[in-house]
DRENNUVEX-694305 format. One record per residue: residue in one letter; z, y, x of N, C-alpha, C in turn. Coordinates in steps of 0.1 Angstrom, whole numbers, padded with zeros to 4 digits, always signed. Layout:
<marmis>
aZYXZYXZYX/...
</marmis>
This chain:
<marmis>
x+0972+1286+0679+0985+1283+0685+0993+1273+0677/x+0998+1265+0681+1006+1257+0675+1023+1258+0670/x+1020+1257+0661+1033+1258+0651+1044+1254+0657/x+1057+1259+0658+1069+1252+0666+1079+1255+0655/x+1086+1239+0655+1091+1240+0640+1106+1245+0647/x+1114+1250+0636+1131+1259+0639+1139+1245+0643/x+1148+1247+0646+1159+1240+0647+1164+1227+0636/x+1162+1237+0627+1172+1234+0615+1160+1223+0609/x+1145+1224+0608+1134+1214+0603+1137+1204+0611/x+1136+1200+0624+1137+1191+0630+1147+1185+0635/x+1160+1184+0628+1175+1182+0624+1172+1175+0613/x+1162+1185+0601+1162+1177+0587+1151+1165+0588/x+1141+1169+0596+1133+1154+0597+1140+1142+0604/x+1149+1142+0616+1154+1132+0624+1168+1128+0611/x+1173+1136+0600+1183+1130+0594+1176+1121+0585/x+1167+1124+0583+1158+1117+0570+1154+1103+0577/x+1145+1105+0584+1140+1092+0593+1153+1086+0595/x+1162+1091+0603+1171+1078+0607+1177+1072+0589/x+1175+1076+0581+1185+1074+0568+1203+1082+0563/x+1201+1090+0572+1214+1099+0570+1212+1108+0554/x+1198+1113+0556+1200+1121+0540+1187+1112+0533/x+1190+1108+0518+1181+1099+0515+1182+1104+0499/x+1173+1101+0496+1172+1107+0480+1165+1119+0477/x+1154+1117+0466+1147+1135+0466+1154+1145+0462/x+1165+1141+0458+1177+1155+0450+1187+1163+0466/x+1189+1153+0473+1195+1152+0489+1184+1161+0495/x+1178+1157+0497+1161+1165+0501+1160+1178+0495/x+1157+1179+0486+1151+1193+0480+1164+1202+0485/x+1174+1198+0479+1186+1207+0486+1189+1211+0498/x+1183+1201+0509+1184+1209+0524+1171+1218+0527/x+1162+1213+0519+1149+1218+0524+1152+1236+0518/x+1159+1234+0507+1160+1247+0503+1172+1255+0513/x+1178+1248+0516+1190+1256+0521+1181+1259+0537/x+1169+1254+0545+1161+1259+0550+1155+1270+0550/x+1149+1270+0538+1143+1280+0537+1149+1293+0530/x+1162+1288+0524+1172+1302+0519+1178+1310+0537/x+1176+1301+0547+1181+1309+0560+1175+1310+0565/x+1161+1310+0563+1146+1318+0567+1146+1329+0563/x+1150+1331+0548+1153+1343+0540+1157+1353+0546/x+1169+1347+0547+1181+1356+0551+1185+1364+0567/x+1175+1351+0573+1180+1352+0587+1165+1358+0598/x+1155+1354+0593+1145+1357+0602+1138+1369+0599/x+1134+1371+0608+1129+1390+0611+1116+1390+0606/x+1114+1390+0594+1104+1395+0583+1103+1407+0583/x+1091+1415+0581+1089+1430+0575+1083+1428+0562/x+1073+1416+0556+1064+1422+0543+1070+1403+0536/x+1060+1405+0524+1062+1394+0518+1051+1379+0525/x+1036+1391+0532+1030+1378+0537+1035+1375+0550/x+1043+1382+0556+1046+1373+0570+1057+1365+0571/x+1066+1364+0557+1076+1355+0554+1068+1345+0545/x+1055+1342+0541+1049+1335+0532+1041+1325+0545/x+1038+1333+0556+1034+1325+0570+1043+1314+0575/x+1059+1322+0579+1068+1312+0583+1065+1306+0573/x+1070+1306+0558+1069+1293+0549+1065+1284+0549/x+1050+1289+0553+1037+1281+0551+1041+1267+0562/x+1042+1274+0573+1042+1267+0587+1050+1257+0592/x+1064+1261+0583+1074+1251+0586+1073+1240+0574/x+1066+1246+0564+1062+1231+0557+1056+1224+0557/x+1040+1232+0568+1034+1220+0574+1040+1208+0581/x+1052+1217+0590+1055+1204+0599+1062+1196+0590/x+1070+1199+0579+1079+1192+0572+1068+1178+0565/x+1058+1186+0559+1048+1176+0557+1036+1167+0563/x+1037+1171+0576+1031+1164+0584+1040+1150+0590/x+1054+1154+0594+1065+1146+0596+1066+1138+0585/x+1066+1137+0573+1072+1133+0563+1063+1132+0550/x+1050+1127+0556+1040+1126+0540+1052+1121+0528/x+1052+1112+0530+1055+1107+0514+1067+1116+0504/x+1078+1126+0518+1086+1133+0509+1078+1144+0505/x+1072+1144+0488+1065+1156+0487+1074+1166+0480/x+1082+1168+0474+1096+1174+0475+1097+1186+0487/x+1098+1182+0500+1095+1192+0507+1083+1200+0501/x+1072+1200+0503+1062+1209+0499+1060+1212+0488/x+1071+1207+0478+1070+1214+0458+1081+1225+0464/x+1090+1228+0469+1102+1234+0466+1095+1247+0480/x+1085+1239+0486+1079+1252+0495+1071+1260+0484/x+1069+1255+0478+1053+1262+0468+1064+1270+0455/x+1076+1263+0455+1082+1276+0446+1084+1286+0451/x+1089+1282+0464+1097+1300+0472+1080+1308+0476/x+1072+1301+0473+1059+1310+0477+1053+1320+0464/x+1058+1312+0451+1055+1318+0442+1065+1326+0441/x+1079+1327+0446+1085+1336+0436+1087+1348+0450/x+1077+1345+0461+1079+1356+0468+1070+1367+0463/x+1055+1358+0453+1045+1368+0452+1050+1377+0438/x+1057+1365+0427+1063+1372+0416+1070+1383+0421/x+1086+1380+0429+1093+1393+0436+1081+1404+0441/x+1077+1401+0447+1068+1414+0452+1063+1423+0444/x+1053+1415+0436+1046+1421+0425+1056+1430+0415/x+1068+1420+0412+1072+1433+0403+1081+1443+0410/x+1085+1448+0423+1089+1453+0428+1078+1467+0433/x+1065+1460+0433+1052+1473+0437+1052+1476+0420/x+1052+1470+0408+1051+1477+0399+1061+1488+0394/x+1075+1485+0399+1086+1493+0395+1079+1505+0399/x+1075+1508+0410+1073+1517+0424+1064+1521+0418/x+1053+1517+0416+1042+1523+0411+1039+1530+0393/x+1054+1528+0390+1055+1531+0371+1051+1521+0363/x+1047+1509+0363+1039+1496+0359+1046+1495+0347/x+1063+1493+0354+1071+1483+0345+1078+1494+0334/x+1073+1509+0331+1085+1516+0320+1078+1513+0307/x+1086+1520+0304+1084+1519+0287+1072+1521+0281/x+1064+1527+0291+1050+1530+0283+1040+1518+0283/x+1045+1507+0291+1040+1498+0290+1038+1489+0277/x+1047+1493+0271+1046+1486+0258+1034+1492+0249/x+1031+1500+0253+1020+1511+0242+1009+1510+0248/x+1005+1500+0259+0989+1497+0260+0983+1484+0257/x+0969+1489+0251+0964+1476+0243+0958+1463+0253/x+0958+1452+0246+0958+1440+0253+0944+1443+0262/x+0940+1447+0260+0927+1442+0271+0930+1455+0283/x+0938+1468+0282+0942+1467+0292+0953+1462+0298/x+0961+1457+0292+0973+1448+0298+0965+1437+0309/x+0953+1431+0301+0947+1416+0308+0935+1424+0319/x+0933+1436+0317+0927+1439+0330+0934+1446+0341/x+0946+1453+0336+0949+1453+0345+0959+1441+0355/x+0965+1431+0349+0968+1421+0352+0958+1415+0364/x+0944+1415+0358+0933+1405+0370+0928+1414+0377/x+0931+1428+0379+0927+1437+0390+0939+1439+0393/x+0956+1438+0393+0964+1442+0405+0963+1426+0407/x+0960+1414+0406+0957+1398+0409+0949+1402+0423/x+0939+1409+0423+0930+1408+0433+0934+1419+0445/x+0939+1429+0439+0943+1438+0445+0955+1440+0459/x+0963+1430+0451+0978+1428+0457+0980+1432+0478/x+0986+1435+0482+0980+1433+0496+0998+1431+0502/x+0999+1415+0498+1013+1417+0506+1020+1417+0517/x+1012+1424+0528+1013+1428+0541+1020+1440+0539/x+1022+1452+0531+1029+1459+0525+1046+1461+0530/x+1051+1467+0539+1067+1459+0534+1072+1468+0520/x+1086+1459+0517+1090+1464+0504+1105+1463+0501/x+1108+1471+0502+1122+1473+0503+1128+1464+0489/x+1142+1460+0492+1147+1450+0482+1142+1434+0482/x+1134+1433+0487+1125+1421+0482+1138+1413+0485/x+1143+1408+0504+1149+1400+0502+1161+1401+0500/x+1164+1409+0492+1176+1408+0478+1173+1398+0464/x+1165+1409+0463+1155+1399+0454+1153+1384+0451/x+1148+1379+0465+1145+1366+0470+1157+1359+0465/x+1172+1365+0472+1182+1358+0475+1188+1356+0457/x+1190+1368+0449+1186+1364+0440+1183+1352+0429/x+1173+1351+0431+1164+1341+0424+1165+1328+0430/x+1165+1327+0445+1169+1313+0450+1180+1310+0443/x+1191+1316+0438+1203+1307+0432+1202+1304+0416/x+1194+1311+0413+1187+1306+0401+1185+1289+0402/x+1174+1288+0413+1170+1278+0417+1176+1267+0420/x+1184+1269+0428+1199+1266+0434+1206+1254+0417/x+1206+1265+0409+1213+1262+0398+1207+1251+0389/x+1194+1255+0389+1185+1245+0382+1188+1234+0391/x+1190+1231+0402+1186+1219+0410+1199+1210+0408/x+1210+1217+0404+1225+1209+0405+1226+1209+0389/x+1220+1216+0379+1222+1209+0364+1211+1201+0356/x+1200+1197+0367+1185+1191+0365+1193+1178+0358/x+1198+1170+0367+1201+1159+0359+1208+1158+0351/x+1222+1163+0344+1224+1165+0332+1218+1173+0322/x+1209+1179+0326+1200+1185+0316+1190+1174+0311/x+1185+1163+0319+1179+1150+0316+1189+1139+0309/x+1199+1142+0312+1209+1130+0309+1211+1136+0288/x+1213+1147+0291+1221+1153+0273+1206+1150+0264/x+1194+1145+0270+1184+1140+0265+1183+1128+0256/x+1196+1119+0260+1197+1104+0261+1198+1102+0245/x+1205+1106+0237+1204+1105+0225+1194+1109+0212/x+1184+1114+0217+1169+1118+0211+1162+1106+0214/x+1165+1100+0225+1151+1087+0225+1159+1072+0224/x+1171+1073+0226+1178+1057+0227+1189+1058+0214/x+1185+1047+0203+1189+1044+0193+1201+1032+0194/x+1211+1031+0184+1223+1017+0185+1214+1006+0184/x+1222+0996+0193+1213+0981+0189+1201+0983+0195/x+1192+0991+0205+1182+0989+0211+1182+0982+0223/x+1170+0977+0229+1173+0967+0244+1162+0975+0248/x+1170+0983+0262+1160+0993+0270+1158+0978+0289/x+1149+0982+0290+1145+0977+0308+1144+0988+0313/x+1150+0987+0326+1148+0994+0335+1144+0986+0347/x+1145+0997+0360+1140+0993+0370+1148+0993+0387/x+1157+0987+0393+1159+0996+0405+1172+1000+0397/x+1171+1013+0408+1184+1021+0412+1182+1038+0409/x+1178+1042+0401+1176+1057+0403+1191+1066+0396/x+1196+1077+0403+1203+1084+0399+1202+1091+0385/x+1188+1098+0379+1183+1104+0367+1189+1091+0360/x+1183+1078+0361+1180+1068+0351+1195+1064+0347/x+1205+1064+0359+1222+1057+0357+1227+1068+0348/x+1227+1078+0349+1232+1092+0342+1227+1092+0327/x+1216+1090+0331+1208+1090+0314+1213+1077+0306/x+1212+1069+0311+1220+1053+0304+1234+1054+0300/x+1240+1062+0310+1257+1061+0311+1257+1072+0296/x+1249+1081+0292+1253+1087+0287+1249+1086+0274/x+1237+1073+0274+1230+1069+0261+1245+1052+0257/x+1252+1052+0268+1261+1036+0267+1273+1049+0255/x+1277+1061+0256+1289+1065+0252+1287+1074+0239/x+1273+1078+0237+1267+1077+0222+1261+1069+0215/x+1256+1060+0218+1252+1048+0209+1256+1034+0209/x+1260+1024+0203+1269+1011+0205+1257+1001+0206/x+1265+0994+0207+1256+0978+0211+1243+0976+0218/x+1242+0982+0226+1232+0989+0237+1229+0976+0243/x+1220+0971+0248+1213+0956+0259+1204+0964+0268/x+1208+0961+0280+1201+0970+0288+1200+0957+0298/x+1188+0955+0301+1179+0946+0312+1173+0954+0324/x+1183+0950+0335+1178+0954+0348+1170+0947+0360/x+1155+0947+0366+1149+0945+0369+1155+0946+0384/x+1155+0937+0392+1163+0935+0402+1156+0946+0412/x+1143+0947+0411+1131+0951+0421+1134+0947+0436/x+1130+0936+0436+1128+0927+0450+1118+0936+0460/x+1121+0935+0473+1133+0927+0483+1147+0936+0484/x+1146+0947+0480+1157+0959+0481+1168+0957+0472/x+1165+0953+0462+1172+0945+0448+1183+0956+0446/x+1178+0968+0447+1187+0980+0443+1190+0978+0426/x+1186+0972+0419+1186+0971+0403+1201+0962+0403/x+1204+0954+0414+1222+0951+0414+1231+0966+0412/x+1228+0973+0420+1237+0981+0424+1238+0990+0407/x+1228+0994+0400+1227+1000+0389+1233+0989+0378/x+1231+0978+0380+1238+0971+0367+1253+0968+0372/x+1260+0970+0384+1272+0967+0386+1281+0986+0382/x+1272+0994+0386+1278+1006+0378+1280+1001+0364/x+1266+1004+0358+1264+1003+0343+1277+0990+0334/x+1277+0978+0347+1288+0970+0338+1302+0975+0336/x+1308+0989+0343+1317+0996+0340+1320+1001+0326/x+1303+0997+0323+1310+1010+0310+1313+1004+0300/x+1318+1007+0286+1320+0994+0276+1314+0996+0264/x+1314+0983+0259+1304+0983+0246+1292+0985+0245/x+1284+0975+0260+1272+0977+0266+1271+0965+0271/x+1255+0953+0268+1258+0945+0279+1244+0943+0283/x+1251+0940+0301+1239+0946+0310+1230+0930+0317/x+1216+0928+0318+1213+0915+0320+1206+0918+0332/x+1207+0910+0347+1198+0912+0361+1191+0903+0356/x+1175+0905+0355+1168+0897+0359+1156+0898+0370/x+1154+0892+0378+1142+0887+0385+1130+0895+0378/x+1121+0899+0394+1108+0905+0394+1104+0895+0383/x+1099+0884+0386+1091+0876+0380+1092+0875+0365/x+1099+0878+0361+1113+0874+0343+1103+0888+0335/x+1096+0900+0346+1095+0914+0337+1084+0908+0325/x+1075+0902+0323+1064+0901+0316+1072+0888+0307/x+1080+0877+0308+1085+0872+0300+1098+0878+0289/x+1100+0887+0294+1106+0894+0289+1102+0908+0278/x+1093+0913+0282+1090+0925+0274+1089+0927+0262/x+1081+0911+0260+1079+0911+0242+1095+0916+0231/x+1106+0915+0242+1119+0919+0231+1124+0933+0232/x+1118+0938+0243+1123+0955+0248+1118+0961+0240/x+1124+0973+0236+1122+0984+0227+1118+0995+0234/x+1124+0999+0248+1119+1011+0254+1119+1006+0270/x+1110+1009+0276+1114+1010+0292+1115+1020+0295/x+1126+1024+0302+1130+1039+0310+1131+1035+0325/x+1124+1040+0332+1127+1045+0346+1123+1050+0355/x+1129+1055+0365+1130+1067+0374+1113+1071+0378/x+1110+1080+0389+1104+1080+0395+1104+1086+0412/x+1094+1085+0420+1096+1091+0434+1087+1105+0436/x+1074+1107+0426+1072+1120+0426+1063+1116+0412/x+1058+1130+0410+1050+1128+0398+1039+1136+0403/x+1023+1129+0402+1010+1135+0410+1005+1143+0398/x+0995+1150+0402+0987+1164+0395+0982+1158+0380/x+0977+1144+0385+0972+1141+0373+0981+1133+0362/x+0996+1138+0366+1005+1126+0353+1005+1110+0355/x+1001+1108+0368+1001+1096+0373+1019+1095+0382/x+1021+1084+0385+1037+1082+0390+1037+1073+0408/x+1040+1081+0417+1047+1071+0429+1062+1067+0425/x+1059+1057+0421+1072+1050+0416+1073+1037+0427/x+1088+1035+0423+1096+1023+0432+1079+1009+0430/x+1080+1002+0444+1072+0990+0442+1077+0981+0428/x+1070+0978+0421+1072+0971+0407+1075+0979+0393/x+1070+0989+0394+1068+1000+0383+1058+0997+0375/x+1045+0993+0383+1033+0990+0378+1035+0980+0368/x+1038+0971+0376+1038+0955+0371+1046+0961+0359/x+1059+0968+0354+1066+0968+0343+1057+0980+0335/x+1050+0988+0341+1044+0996+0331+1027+0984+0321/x+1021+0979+0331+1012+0973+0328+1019+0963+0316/x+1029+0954+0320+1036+0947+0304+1038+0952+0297/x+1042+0967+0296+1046+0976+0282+1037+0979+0277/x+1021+0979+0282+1012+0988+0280+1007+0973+0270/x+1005+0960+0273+1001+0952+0270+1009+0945+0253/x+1020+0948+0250+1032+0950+0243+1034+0964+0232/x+1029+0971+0237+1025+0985+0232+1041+0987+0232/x+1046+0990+0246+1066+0992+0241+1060+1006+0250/x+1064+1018+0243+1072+1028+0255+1072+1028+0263/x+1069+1040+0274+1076+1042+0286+1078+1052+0291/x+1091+1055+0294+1098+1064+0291+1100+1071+0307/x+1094+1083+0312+1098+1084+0329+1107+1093+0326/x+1120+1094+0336+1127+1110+0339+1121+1113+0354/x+1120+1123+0355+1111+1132+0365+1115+1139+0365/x+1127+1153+0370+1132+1164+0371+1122+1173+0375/x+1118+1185+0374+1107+1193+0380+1105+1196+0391/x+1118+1195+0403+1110+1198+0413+1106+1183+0423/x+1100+1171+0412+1090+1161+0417+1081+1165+0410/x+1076+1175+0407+1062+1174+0401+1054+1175+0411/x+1045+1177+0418+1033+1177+0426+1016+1180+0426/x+1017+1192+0430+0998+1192+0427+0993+1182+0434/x+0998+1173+0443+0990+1160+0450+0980+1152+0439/x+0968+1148+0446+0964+1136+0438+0966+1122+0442/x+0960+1110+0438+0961+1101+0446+0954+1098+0457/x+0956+1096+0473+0951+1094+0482+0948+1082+0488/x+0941+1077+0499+0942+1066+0505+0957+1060+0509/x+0959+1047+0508+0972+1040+0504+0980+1044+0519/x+0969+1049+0532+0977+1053+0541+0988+1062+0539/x+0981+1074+0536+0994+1086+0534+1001+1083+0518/x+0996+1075+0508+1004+1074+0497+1015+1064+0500/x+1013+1055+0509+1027+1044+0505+1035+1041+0518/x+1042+1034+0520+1049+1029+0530+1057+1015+0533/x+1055+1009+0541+1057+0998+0542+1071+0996+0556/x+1076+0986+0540+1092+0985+0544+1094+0972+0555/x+1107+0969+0558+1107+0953+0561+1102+0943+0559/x+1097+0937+0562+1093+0922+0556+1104+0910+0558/x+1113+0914+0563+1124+0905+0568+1129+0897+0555/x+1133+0906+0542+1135+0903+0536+1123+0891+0524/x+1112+0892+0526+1102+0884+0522+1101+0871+0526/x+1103+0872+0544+1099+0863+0547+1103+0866+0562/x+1114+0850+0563+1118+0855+0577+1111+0851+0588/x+1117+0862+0594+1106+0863+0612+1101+0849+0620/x+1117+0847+0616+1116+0829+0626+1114+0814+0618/x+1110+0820+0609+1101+0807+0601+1088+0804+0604/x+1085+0788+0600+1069+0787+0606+1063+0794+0600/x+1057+0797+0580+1053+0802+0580+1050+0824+0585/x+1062+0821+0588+1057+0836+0596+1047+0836+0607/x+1047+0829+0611+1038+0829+0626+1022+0829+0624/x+1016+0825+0614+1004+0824+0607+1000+0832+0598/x+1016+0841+0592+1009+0851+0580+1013+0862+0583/x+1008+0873+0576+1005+0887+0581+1007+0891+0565/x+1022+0896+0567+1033+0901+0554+1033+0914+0554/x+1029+0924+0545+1035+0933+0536+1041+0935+0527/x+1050+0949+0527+1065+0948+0518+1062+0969+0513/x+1049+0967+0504+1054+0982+0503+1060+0988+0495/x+1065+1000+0498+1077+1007+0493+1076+1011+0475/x+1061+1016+0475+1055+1023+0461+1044+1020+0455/x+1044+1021+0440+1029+1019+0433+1029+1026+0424/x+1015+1030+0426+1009+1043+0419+1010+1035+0399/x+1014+1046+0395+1017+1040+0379+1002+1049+0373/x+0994+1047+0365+0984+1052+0362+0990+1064+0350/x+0985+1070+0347+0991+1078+0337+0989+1077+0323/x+0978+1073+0324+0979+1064+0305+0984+1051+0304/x+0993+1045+0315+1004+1035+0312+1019+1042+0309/x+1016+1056+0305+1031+1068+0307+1030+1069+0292/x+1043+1069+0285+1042+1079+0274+1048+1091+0272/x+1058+1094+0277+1069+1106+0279+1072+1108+0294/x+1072+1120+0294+1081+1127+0309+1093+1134+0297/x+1105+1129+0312+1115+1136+0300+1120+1142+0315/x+1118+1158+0312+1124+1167+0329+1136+1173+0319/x+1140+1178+0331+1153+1196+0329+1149+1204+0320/x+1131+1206+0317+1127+1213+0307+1126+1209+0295/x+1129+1195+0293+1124+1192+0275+1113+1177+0280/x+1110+1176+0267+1100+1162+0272+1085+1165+0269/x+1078+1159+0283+1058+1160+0277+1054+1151+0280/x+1040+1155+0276+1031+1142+0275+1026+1144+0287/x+1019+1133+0297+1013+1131+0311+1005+1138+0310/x+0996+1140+0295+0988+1151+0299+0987+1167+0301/x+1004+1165+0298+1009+1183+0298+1013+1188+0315/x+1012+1178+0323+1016+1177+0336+1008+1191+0340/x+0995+1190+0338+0985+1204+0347+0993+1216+0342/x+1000+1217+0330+0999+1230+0324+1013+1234+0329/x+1024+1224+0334+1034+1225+0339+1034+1229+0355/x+1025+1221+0360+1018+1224+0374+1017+1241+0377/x+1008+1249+0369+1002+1257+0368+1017+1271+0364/x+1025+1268+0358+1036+1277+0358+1047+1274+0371/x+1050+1261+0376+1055+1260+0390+1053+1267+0399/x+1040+1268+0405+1031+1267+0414+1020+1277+0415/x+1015+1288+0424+1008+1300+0422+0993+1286+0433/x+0982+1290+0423+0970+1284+0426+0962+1286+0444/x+0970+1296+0447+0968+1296+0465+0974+1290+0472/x+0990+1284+0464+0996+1280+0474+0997+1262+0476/x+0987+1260+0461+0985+1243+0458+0981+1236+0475/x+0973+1243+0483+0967+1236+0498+0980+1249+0511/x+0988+1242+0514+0996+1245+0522+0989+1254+0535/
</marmis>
């Protein structure tokens, strides 16, 4: 039978597509406020027939909307913390969680851990759960609205006075984290990468020139590799972060990671946690997207009529062109991504 998505999913896909809600922080927030009135509102008995709805309406969310993978990280939390809630709610019930617990030795602690793992049967109903749920969603909730100043109070551990950082574009994490590295350290040079045809890297250097005792330089896609040899750090955003510590970042990420790499300069990502992603990289179909070309090359010029233009949106950043992830949690290395993955994310619920 086929899935029929609620009301409220296909509200949030038509606002996205037309451009009404845009941004993965804008996203994760409604997707959650989705599935907080799934919670609350739909006629569940156990924890697996509310892990079904979940499941189902994220397919369509991600079937509608490959590239927002944001929808399906923030689905894979509420899946894990329905199995967490559960589990420790059958242990209260069952005496698991008193005091005597402390007084058994580790190898029964770790067996009985991988036999109630196998055991679990969350068809079960369970009273409190979605209390529970509701709960811990605002946990979540909380994390999602202090993610980026929790990235931003970062800014003075990696950006020193008198350094010349590049950036890229336009990202929210990256203005915040700057604005806040411009008002603890002086004489800051900060070079912004226009990233053509969108040239959103205006909009970030017309903020950033607000602030003082900071001075901000637009240059040109083409200027990134003439330039590197004097940068000290590149910092910039990203659009998700894949399983393997690799980056879907803004089109021209590459090109500025590949000059750092060649330069041996830093590179610095903010990635808040809920872009992490067990995705890997796939065919360029479902990984990227292609924008206007209008801006490339206009429609009613001769050479349009002869050439056949692409304008895509993203490029995959390799992950040994990364040096730092700096999230809400503290900063890691690309290759600490799996072990991050792996506390996010419960291992059944990685394939939707």
């Amino acid at each position: 039978m086929r899935e029929q998505p609620l009301k409220e999913v296909t509200q949030l896909i038509h606002a996205i597509k037309m451009g009404l809600v845009e941004g993965s922080y804008s996203i994760t927030n409604k997707t959650l406020d989705i599935f907080k009135y799934i919670i609350m509102s739909k006629s569940w008995d156990s924890a697996d027939a509310l892990m079904q709805i979940v499941r189902a309406q994220s397919r369509i969310l991600q079937a509608a909307l490959p590239q927002e993978t944001v929808t399906s990280n923030i689905a894979r939390r509420i899946l894990k913390l329905t199995r967490e809630e559960f589990e420790l709610l059958q242990a209260k019930v069952q005496h698991f969680a008193d005091d005597s617990q402390a007084s058994l030795s580790l190898h029964k602690l770790v067996t009985q851990t991988s036999e109630s793992c196998v055991s679990v049967d969350y068809s079960v109903p369970q009273q409190g759960l979605r209390e529970a749920l509701l709960d811990h969603l605002q946990e979540v909730e909380t994390e999602l609205e202090t993610s980026s100043e929790n990235i931003s109070v970062q800014a003075e551990e990696h950006i020193h006075s008198s350094e010349i950082i590049l950036t890229l574009g336009h990202s929210r994490s990256v203005e915040n984290f700057l604005k806040r590295a411009i008002k603890k350290r002086q004489f800051l040079t900060i070079i912004v990468a226009e990233c053509a045809p969108a040239c959103r890297g205006h909009n970030l250097a017309a903020t950033l020139a607000q602030e003082k005792n900071v001075e901000i330089i637009v240059i040109p896609d083409a200027s990134i590799f003439a330039m590197m040899s004097r940068i000290n750090k590149v910092i910039i955003g990203t659009h998700s972060v894949l399983a393997n510590g690799g980056l879907r970042a803004a089109c021209g990420a590459n090109t500025v990671a590949l000059a750092a790499k060649h330069y041996s300069v830093p590179v610095i990502v903010l990635a808040p946690m809920y872009k992490l992603s067990p995705l890997h990289l796939c065919e360029q179909d479902a990984f990227n997207m292609v924008g206007c070309a209008e801006d490339v090359i206009a429609y009613d010029s001769m050479p349009a009529r002869d050439a056949k233009v692409y304008s895509p949106m993203f490029d995959y950043v390799a992950p040994e062109l990364v040096t730092l992830f700096i999230s809400n949690a503290g900063g890691h290395a690309p290759s600490y991504v799996y072990r991050l993955l792996s506390e996010l994310y419960h291992p059944d619920d990685l394939e939707l």
